[in-house]
C-alpha positions as CSV (number, residue, x, y, z in Angstrom):
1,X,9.2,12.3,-4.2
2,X,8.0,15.7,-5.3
3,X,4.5,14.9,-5.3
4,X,4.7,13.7,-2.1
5,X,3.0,10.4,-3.1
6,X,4.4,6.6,-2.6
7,X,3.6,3.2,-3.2
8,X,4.0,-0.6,-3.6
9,X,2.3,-2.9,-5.8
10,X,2.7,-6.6,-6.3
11,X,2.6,-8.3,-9.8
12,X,0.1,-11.5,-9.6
13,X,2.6,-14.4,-10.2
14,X,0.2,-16.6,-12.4
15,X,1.0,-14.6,-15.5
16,X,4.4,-16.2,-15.4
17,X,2.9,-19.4,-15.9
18,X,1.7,-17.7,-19.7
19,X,4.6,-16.3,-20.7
20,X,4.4,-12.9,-19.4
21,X,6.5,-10.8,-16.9
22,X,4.2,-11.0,-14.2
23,X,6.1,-7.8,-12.4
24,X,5.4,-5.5,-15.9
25,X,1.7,-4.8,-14.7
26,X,2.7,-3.6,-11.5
27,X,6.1,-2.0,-12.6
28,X,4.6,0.3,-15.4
29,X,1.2,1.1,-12.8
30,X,3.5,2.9,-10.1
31,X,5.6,4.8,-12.9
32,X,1.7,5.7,-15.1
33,X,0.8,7.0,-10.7
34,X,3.7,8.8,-10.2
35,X,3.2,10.6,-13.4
36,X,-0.1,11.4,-12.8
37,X,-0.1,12.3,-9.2
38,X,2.8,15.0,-10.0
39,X,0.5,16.7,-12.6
40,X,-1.8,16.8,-9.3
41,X,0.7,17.9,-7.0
42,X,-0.7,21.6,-6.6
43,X,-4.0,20.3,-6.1
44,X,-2.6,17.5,-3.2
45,X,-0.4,19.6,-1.6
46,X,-2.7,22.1,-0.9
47,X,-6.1,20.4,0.5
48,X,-9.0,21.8,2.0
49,X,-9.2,20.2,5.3
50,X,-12.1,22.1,6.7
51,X,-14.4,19.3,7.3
52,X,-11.7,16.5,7.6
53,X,-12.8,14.0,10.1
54,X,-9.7,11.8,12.2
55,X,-10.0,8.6,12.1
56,X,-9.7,6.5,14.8
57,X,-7.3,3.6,15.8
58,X,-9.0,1.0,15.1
59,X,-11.2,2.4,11.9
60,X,-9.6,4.9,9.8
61,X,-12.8,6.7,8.7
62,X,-13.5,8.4,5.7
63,X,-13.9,12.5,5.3
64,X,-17.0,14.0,4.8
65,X,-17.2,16.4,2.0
66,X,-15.7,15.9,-1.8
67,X,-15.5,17.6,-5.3
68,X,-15.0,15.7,-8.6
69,X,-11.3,16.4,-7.9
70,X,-8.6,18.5,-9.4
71,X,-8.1,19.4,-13.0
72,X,-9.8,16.4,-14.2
73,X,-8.9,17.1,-18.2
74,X,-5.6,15.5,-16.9
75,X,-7.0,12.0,-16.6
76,X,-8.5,9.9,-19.1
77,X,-12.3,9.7,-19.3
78,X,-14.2,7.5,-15.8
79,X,-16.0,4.4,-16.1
80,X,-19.3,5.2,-14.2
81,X,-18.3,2.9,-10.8
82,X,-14.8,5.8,-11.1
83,X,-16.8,8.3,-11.4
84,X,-19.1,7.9,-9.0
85,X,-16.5,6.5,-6.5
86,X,-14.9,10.3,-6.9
87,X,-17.8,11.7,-6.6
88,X,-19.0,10.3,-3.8
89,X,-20.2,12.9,-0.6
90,X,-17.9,11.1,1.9
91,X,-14.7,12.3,0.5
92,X,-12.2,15.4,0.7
93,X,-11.4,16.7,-2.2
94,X,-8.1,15.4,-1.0
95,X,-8.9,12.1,-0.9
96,X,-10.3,11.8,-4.0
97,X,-7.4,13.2,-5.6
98,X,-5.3,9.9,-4.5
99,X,-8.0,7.5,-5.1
100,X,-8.1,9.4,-9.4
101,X,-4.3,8.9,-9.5
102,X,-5.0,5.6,-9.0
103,X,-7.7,5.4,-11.5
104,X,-5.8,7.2,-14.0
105,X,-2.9,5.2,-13.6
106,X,-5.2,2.0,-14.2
107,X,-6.7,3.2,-17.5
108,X,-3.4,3.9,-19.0
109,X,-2.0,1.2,-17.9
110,X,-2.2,-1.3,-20.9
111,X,0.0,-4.1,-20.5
112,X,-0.9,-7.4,-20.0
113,X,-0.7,-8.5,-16.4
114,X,-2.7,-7.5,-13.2
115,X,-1.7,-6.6,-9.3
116,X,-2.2,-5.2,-6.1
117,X,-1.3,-1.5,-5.4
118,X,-0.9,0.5,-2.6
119,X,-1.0,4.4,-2.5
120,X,0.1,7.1,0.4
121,X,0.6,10.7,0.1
122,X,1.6,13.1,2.6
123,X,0.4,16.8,3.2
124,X,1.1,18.6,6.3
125,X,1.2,16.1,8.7
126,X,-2.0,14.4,7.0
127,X,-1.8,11.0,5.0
128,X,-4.3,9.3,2.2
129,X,-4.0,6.3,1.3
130,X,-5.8,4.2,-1.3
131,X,-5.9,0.5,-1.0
132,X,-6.4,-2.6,-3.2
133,X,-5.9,-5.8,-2.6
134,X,-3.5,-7.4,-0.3
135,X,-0.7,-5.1,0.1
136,X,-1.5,-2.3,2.7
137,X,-0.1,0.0,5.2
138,X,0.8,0.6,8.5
139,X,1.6,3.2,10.9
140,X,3.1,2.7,14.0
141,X,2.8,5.2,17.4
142,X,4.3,4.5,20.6
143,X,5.3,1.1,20.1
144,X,2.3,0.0,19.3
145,X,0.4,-0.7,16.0
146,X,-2.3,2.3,15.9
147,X,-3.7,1.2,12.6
148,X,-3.7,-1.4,9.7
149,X,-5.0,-1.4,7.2
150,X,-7.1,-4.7,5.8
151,X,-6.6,-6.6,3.0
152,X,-9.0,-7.2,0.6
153,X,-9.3,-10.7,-0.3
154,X,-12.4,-12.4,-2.7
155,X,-11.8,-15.6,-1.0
156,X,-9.0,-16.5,0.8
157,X,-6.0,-15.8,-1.0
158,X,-7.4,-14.4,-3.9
159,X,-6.8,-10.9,-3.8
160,X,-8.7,-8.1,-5.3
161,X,-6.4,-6.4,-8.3
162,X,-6.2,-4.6,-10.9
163,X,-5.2,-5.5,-14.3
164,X,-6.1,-5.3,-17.8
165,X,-8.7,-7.9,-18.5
166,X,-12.1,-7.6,-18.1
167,X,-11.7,-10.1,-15.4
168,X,-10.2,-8.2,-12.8
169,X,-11.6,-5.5,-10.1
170,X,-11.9,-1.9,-10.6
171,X,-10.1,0.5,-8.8
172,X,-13.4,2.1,-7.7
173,X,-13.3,-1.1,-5.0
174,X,-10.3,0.2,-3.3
175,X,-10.3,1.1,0.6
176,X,-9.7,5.0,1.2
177,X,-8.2,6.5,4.2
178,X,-7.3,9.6,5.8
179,X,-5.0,9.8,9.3
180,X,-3.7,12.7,10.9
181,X,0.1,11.7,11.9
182,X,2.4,12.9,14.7
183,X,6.1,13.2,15.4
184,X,7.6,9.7,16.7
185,X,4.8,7.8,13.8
186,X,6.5,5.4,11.4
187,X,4.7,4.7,8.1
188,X,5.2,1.5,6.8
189,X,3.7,0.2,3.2
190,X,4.4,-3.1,2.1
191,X,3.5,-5.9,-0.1
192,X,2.3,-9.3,1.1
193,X,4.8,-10.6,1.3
194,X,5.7,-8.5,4.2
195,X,2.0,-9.2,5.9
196,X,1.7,-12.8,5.2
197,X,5.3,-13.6,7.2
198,X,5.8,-10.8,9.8
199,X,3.6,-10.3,13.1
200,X,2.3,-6.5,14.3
201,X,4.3,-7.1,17.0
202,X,7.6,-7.9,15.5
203,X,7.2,-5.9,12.6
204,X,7.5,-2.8,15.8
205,X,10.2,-4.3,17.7
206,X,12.1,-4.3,14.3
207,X,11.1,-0.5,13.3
208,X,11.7,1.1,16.7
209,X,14.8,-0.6,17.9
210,X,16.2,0.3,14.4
211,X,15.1,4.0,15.0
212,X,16.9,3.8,18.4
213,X,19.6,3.5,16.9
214,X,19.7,5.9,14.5
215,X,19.1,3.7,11.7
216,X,18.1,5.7,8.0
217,X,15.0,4.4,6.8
218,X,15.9,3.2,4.1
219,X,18.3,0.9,5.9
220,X,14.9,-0.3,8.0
221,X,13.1,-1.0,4.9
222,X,15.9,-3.2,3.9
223,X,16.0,-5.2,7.3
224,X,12.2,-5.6,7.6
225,X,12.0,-6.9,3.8
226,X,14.9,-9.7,4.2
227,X,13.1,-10.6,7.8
228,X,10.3,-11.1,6.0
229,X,12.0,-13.3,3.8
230,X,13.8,-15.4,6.2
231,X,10.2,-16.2,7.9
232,X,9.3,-16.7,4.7
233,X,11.7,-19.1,3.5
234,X,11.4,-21.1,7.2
235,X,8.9,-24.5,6.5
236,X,8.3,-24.5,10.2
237,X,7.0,-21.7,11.6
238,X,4.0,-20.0,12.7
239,X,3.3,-17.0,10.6
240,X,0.2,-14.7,9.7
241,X,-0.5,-16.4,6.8
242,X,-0.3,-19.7,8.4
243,X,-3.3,-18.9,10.7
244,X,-5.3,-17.4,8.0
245,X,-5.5,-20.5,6.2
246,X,-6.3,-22.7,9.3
247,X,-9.0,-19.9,9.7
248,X,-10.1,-20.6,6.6
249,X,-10.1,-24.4,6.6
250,X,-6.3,-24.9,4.9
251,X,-3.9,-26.9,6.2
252,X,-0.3,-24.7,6.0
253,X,2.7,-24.7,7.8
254,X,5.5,-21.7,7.7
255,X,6.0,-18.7,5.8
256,X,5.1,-17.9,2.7
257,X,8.2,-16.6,1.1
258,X,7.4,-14.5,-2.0
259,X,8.7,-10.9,-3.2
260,X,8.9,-8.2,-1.1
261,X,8.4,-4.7,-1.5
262,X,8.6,-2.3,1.8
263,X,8.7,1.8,2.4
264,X,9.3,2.6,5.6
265,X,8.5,7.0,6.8
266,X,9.7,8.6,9.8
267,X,7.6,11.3,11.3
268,X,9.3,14.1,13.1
269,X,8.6,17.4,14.1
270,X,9.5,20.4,11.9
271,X,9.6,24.6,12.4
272,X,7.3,25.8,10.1
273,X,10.1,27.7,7.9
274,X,11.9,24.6,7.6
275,X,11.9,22.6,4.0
276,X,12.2,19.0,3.1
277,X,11.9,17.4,0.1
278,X,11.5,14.0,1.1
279,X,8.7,11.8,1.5
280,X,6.1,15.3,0.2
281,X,7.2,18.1,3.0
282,X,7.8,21.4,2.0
283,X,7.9,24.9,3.2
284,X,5.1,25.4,5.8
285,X,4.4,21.8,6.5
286,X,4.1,20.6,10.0
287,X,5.6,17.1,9.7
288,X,8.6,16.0,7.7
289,X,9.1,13.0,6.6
290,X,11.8,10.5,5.5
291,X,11.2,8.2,3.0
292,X,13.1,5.1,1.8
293,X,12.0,1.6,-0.1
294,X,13.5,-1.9,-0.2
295,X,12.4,-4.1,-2.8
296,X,13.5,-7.9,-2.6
297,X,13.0,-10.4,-5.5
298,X,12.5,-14.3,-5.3
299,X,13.2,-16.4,-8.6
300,X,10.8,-19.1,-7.1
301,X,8.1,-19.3,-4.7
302,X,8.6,-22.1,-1.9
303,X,5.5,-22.9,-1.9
304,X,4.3,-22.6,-5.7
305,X,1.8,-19.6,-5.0
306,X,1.9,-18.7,-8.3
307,X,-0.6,-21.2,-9.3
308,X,-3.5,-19.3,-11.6
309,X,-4.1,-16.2,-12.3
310,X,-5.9,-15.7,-9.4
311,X,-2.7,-15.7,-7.0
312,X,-4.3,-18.3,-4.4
313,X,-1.5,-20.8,-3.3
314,X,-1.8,-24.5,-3.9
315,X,-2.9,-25.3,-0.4
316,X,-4.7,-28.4,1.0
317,X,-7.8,-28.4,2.6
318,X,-8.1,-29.8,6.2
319,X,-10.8,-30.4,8.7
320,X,-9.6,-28.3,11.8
């Protein structure tokens, strides 16, 4: 995209049970983010970096100095938790700028509905992200899963989300992250349903023997969202989700099949003079990326996880 921004974000399935397109929410978020974040794309793709801290593997940590962000006229008028979130000390100005797309796309966002949302935006060879909920990101370096992001869950299986009752959480609770990316690093946002059914580990042997050989990203995206389904769809297996419910005190066996939305980056090197417009590079920029997404669609969960407008799957609870 020209803006160099992407994102997934996953319609909370209970709304179906009122009558109401449970997907509209999310749908009509990501197009109100993309239209925002492109009248901010000056502003993101030129950051000041000066006092940028790298996060580690384990802990993507915030940056350490922030303005109120870029041409603020452009956004509608901040709740005081949004504003001071924006405002906060600990942030680039960079940073901040994804974490008001997101906040302006959530005040003009009016339907009826609520959801998860993930947001990444490229810059150089730098990413933000902004996070809420249970979708999330990944990046992968060297066969091995350098970092994750975490879900954020009320309980288990209830999500945090946005929406437009009074009910729901504001964006100002979303995770923030900034990570300095290198050639050979593969992006990967997803939905839950790609989290709750695939492991870290064979969510890399997936991505890198695809890259091996040769395969487009947007081909990968499509492969890692129908294995996610498959696991999903199986009644017998051991998946993530699985163990997060024992964890939790649930009794659950197998995937969890639901929809799936995936975006899978590659991260090469580029000559300076070169130009790309996919996935944010540009003239200048140090890293290039590919971008591609896979979205797949389920009529009915399996396992009835659209039970209340919380999201949280009919499950019984087990002594373990």
């Amino acid at each position: 995209p020209a803006s160099g921004m992407v994102g997934v974000a996953d319609g909370v399935g209970g709304w179906a049970e009122r009558g109401i397109d449970a997907g509209l929410y999310a749908r009509n978020l990501l197009v109100n983010a993309k239209k925002i974040s492109e009248t901010f794309h000056k502003s993101l793709r030129s950051p000041s970096l000066s006092n940028a801290r790298s996060p580690s593997p384990s802990n993507a940590t915030p940056s350490s100095k922030s303005d109120p962000g870029p041409n603020s006229q452009h956004v509608p008028k901040l709740d005081s938790n949004s504003d001071r979130a924006l405002n906060s000390e600990q942030w680039t100005p960079s940073v901040s700028s994804v974490l008001r797309v997101l906040i302006g796309a959530h005040q003009v966002t009016k339907d009826l509905g609520s959801s998860t949302v993930c947001l990444a935006s490229f810059h150089g060879s730098h990413m933000r992200s902004v996070n809420l909920g249970d979708s999330g990101f990944a990046v992968l370096r060297n066969r091995t899963m350098f970092f994750k992001s975490p879900a954020q869950q009320h309980s288990f299986n209830f999500p945090y989300q946005l929406g437009s009752g009074k009910d729901n959480d504001s964006p100002a609770l979303a995770d923030l992250y900034e990570l300095e990316l290198k050639a050979g690093d593969i992006v990967v946002l997803g939905t839950d349903g790609l989290f709750d059914n695939v492991f870290e580990n064979d969510m890399i042997t997936v991505l890198d023997e695809g890259r091996k050989k040769g395969m487009p990203p947007q081909e990968a995206a499509r492969n890692l969202a129908l294995f996610a389904q498959e696991l999903g769809s199986s009644s017998v297996i051991r998946s993530p989700f699985s163990i997060a419910a024992a964890r939790d005190g649930y009794l659950f066996v197998g995937g969890k099949l639901d929809d799936t939305s995936v975006i899978v980056t590659y991260v090469s090197e580029s000559k300076p003079e070169e130009n790309t417009e996919e996935g944010g590079g540009g003239k200048g920029v140090d890293v290039p990326l590919k971008t591609a997404q896979e979205k797949r669609t389920i009529l009915r969960d399996r396992n009835n996880s659209s039970a209340g407008s919380s999201g949280r799957v009919g499950l019984r609870r087990s002594r373990l």
